[in-house]
HTML snippet that shows the backbone in 3Dmol.js (N, CA, C, O; Angstrom):
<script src="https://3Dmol.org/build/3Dmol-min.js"></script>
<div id="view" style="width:600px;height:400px;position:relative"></div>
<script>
const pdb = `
ATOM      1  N   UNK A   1      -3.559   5.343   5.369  1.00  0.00           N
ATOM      2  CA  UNK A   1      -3.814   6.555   4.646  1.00  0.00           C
ATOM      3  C   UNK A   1      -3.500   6.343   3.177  1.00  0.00           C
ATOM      4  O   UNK A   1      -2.437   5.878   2.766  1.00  0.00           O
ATOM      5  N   UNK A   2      -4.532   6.733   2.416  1.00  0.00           N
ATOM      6  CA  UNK A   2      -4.274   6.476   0.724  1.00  0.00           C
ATOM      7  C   UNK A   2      -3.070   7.625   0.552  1.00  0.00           C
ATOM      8  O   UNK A   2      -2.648   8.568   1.220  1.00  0.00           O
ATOM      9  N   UNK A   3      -2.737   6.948  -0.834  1.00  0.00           N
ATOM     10  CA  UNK A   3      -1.466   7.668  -1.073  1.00  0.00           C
ATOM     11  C   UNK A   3      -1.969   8.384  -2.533  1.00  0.00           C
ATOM     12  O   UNK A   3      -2.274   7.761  -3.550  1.00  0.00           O
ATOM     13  N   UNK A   4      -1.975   9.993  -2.346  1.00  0.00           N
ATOM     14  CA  UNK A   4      -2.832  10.565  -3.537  1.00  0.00           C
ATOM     15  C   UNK A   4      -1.495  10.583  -4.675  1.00  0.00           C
ATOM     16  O   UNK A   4      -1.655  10.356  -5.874  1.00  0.00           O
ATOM     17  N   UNK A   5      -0.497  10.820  -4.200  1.00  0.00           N
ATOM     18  CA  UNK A   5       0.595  10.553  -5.560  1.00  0.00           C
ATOM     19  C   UNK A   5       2.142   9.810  -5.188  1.00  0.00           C
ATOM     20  O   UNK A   5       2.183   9.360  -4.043  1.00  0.00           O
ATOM     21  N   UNK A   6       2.688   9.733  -5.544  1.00  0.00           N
ATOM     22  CA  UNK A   6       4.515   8.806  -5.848  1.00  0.00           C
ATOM     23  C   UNK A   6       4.982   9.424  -4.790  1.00  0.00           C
ATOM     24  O   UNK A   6       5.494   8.763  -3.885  1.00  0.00           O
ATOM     25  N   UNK A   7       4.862  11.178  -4.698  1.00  0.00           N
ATOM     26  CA  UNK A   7       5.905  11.301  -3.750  1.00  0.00           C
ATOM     27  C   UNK A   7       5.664  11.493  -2.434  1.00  0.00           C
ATOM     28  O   UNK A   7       6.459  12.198  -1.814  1.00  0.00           O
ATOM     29  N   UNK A   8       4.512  10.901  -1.735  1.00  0.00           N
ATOM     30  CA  UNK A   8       3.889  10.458  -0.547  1.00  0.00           C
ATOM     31  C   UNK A   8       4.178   9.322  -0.075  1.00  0.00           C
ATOM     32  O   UNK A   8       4.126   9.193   1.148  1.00  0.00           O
ATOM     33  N   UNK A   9       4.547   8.224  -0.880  1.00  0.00           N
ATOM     34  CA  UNK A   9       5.207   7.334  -0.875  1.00  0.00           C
ATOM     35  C   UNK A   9       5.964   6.882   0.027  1.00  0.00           C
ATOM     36  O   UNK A   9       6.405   7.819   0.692  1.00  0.00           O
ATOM     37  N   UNK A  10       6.362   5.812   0.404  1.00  0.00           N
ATOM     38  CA  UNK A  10       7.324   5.590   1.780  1.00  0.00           C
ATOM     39  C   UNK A  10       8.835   5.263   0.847  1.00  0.00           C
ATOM     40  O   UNK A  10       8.942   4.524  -0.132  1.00  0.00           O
ATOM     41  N   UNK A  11      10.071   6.202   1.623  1.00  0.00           N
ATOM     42  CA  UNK A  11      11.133   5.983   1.172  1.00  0.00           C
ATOM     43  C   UNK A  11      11.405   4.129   0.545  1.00  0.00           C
ATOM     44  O   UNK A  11      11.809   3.674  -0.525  1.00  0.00           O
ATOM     45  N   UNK A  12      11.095   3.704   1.411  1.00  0.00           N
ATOM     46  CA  UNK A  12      11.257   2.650   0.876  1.00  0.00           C
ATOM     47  C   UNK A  12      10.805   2.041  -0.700  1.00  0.00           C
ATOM     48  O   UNK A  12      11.564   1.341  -1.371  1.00  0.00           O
ATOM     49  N   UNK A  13      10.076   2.258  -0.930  1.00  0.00           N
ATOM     50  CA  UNK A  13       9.222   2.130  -2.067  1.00  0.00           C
ATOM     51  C   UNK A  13       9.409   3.359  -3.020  1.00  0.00           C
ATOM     52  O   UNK A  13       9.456   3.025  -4.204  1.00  0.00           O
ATOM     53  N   UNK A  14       9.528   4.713  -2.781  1.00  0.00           N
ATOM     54  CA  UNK A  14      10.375   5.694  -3.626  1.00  0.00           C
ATOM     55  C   UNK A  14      11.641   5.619  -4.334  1.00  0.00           C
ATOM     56  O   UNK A  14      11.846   5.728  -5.542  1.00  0.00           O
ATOM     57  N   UNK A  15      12.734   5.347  -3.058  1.00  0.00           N
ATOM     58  CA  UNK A  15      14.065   4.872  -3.601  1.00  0.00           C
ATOM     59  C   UNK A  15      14.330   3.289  -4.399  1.00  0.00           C
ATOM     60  O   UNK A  15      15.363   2.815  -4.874  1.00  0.00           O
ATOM     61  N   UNK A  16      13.288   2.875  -4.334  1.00  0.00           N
ATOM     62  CA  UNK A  16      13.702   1.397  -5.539  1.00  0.00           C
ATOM     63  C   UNK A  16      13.038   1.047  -6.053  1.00  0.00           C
ATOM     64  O   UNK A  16      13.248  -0.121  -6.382  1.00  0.00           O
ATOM     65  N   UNK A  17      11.928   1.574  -6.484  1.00  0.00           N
ATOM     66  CA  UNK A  17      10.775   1.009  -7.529  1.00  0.00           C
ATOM     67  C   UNK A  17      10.900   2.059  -8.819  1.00  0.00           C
ATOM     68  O   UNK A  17      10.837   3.225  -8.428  1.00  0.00           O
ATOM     69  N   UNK A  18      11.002   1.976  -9.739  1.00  0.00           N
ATOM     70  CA  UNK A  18      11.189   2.668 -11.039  1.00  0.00           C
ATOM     71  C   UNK A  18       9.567   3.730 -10.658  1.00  0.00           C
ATOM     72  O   UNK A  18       8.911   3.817  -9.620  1.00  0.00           O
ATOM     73  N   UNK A  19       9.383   4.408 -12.050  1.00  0.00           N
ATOM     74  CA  UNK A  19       8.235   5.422 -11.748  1.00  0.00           C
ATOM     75  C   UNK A  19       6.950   4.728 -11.785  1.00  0.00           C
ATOM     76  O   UNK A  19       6.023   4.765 -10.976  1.00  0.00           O
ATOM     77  N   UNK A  20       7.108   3.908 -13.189  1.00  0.00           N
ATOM     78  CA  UNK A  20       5.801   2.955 -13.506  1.00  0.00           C
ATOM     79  C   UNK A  20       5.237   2.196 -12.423  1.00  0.00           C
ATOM     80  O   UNK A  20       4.073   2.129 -12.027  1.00  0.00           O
ATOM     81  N   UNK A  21       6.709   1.415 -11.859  1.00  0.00           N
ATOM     82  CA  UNK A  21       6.105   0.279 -10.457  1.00  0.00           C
ATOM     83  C   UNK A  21       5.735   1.177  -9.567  1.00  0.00           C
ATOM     84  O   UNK A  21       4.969   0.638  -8.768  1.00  0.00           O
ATOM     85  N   UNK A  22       5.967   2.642  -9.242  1.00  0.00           N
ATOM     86  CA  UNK A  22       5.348   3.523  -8.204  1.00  0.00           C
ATOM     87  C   UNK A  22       3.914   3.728  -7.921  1.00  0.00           C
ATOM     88  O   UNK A  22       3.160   3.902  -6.963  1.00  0.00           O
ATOM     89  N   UNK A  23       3.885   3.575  -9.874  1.00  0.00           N
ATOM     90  CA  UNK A  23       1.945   4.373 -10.005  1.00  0.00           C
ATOM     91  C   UNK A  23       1.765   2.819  -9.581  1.00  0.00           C
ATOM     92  O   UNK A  23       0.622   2.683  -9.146  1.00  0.00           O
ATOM     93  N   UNK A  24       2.427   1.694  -9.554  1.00  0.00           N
ATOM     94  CA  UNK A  24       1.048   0.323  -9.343  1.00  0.00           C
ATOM     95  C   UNK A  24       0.738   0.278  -8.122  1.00  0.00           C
ATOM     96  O   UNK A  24      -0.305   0.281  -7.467  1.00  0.00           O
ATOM     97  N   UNK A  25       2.183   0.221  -7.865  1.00  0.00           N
ATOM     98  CA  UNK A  25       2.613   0.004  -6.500  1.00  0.00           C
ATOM     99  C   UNK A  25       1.185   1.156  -5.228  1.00  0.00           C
ATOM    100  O   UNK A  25       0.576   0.784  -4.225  1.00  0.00           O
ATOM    101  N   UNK A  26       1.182   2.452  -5.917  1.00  0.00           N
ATOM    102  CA  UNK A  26       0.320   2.706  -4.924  1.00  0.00           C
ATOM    103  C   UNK A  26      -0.873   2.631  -5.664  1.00  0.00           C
ATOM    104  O   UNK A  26      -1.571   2.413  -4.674  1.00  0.00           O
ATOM    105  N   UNK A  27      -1.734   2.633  -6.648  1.00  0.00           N
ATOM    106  CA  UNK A  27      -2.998   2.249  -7.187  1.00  0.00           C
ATOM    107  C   UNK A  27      -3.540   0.989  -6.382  1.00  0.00           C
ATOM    108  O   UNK A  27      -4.761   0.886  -6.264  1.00  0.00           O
ATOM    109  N   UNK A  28      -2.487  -0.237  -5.667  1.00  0.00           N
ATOM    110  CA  UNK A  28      -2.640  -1.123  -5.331  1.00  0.00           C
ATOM    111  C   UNK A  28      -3.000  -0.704  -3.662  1.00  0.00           C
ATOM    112  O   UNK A  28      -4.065  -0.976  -3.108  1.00  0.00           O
ATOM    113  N   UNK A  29      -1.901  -0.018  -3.059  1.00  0.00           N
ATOM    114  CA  UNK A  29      -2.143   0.126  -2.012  1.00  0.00           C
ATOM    115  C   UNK A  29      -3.572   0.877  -1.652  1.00  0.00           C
ATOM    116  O   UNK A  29      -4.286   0.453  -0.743  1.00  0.00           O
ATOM    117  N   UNK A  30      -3.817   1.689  -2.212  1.00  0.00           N
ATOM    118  CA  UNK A  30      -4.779   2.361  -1.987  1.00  0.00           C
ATOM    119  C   UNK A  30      -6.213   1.682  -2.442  1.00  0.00           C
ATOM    120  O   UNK A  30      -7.325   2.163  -2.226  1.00  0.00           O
ATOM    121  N   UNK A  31      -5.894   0.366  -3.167  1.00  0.00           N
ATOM    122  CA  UNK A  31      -7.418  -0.415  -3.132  1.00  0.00           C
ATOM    123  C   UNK A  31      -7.448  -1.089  -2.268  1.00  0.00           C
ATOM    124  O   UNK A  31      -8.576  -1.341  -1.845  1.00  0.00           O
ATOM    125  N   UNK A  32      -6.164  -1.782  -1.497  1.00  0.00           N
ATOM    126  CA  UNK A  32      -6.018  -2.763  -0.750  1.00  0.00           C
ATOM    127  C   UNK A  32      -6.489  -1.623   0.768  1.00  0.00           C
ATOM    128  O   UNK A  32      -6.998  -2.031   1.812  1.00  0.00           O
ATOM    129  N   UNK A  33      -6.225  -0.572   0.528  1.00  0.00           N
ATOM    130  CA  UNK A  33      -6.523  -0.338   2.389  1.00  0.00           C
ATOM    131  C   UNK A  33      -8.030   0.174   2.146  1.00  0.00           C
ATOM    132  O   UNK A  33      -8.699   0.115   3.178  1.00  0.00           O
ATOM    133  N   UNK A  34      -8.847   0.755   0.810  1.00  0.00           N
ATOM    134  CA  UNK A  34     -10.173   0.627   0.841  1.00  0.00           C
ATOM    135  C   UNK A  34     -10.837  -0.838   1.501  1.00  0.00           C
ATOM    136  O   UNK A  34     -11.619  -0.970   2.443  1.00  0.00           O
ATOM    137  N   UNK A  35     -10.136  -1.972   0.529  1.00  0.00           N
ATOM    138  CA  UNK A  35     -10.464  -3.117   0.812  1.00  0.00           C
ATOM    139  C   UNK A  35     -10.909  -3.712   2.117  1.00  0.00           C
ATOM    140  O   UNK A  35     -11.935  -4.328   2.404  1.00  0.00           O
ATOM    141  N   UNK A  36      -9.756  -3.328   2.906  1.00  0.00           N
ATOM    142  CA  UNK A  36      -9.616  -3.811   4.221  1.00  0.00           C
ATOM    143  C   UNK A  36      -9.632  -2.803   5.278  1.00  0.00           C
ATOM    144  O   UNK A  36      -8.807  -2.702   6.186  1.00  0.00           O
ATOM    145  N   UNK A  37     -10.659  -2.064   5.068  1.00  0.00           N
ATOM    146  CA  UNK A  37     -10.929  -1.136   6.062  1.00  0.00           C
ATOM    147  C   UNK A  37     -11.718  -1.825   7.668  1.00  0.00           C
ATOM    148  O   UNK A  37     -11.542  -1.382   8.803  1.00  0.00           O
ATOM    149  N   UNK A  38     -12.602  -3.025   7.247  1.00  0.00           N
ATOM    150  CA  UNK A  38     -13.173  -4.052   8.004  1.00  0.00           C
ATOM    151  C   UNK A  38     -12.169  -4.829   9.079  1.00  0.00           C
ATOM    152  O   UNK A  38     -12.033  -6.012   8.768  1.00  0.00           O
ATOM    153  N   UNK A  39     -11.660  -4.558   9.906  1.00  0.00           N
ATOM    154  CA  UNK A  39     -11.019  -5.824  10.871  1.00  0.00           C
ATOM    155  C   UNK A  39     -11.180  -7.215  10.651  1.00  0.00           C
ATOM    156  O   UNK A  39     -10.312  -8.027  10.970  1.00  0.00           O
ATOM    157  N   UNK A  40     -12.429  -7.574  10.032  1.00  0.00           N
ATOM    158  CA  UNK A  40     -12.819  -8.909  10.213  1.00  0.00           C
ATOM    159  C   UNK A  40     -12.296  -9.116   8.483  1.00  0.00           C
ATOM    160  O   UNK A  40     -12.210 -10.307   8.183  1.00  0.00           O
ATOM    161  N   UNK A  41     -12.081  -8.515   7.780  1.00  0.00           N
ATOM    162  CA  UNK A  41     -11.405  -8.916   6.414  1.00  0.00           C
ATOM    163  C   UNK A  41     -10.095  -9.112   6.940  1.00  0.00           C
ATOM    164  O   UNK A  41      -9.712 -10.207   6.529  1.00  0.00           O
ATOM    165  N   UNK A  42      -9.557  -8.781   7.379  1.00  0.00           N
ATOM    166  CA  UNK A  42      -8.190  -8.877   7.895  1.00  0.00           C
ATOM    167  C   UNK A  42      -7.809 -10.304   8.530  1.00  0.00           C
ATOM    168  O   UNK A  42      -8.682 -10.846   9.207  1.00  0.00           O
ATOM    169  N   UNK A  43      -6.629 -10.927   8.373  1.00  0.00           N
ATOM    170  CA  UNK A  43      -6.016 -11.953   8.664  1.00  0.00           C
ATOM    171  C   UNK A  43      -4.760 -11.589   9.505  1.00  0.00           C
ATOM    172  O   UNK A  43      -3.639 -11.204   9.173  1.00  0.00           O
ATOM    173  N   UNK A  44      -5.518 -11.924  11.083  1.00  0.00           N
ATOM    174  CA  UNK A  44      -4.230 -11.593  11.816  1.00  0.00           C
ATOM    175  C   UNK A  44      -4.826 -10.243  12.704  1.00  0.00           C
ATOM    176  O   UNK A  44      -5.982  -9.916  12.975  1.00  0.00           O
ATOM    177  N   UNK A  45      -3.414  -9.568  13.053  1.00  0.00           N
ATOM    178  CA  UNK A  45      -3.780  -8.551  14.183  1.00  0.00           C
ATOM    179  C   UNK A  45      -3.040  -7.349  13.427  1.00  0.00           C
ATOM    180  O   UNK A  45      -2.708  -6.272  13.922  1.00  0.00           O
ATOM    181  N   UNK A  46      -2.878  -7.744  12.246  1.00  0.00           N
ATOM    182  CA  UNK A  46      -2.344  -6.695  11.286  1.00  0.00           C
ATOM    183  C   UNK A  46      -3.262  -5.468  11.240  1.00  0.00           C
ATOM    184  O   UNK A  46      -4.492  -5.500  11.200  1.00  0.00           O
ATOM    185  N   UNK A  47      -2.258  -4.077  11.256  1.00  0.00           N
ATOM    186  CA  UNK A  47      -2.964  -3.116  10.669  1.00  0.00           C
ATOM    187  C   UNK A  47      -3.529  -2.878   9.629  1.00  0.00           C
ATOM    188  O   UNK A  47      -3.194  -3.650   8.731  1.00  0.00           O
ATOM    189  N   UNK A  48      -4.830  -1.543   9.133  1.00  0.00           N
ATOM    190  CA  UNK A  48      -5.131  -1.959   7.728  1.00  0.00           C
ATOM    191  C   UNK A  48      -3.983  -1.426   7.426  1.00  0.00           C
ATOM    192  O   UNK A  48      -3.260  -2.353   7.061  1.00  0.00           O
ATOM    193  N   UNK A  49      -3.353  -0.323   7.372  1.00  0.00           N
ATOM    194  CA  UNK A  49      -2.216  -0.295   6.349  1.00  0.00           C
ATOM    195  C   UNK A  49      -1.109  -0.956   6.560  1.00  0.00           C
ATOM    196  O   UNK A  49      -0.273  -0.685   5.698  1.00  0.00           O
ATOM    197  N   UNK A  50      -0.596  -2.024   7.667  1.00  0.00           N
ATOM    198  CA  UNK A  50       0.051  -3.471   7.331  1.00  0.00           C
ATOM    199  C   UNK A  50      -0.101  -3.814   5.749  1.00  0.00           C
ATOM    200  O   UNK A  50       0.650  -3.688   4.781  1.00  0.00           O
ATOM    201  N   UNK A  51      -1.244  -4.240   5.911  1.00  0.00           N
ATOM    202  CA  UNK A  51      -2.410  -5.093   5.545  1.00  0.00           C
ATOM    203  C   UNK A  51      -2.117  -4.777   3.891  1.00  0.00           C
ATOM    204  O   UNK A  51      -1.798  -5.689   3.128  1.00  0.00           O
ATOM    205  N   UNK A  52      -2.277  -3.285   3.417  1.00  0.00           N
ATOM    206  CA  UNK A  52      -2.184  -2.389   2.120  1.00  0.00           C
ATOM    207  C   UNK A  52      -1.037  -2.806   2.082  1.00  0.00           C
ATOM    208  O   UNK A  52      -0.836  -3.656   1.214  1.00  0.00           O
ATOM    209  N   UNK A  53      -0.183  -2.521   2.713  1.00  0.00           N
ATOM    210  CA  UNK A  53       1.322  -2.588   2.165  1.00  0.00           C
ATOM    211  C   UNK A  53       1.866  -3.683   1.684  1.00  0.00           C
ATOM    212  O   UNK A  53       2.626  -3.658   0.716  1.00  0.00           O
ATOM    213  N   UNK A  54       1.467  -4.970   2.435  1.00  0.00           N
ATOM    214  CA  UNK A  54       1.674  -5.914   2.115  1.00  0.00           C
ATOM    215  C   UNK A  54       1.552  -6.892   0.886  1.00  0.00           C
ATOM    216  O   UNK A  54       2.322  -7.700   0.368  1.00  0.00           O
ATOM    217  N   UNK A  55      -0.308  -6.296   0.525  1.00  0.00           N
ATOM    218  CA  UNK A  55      -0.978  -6.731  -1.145  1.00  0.00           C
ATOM    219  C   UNK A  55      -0.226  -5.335  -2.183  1.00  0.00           C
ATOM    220  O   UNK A  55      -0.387  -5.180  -3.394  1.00  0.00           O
ATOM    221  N   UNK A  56       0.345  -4.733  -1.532  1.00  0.00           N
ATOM    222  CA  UNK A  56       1.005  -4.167  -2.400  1.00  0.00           C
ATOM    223  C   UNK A  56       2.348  -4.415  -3.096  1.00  0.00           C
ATOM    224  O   UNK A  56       2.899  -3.953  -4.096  1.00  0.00           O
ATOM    225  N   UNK A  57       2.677  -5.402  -2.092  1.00  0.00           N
ATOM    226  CA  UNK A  57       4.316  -5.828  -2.454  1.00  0.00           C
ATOM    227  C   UNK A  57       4.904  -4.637  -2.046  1.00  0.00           C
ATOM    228  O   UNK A  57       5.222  -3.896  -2.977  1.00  0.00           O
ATOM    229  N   UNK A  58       5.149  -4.222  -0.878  1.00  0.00           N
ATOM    230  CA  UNK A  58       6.329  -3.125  -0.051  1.00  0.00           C
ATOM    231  C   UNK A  58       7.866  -3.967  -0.703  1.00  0.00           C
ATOM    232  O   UNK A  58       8.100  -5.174  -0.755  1.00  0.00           O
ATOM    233  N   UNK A  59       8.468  -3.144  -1.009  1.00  0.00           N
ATOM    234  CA  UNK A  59       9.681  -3.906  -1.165  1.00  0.00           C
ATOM    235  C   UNK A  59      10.882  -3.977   0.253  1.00  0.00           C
ATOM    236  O   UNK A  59      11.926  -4.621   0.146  1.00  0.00           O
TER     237      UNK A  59
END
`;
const viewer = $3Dmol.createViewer("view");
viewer.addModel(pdb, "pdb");
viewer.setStyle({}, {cartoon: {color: "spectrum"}});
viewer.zoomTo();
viewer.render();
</script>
């Protein structure tokens, strides 16, 4: 699920990313799970939003 702003965010990524790394942090996620909406783009048996979180750098 795209993340329309910061505070949708997963605690994890709320509580330790400053505000700036928030907006990348999900601008990223949310291209990465457009990206990989395809199974067959995917590497592995990962979910797409695994998948987002991961090219996102989840901390």
């Amino acid at each position: 699920m795209p993340y329309n702003n910061n505070k949708d965010l997963p605690n994890s990524v709320k509580n330790h990313l400053p505000s700036h790394a928030k907006d990348v942090y999900r601008e990223a996620f949310n291209h990465a799970f457009e990206q990989y909406k395809d199974a067959d783009k995917r590497r592995g048996n990962d979910s797409r939003e695994t998948v987002a979180h991961k090219v996102a750098g989840r901390p």
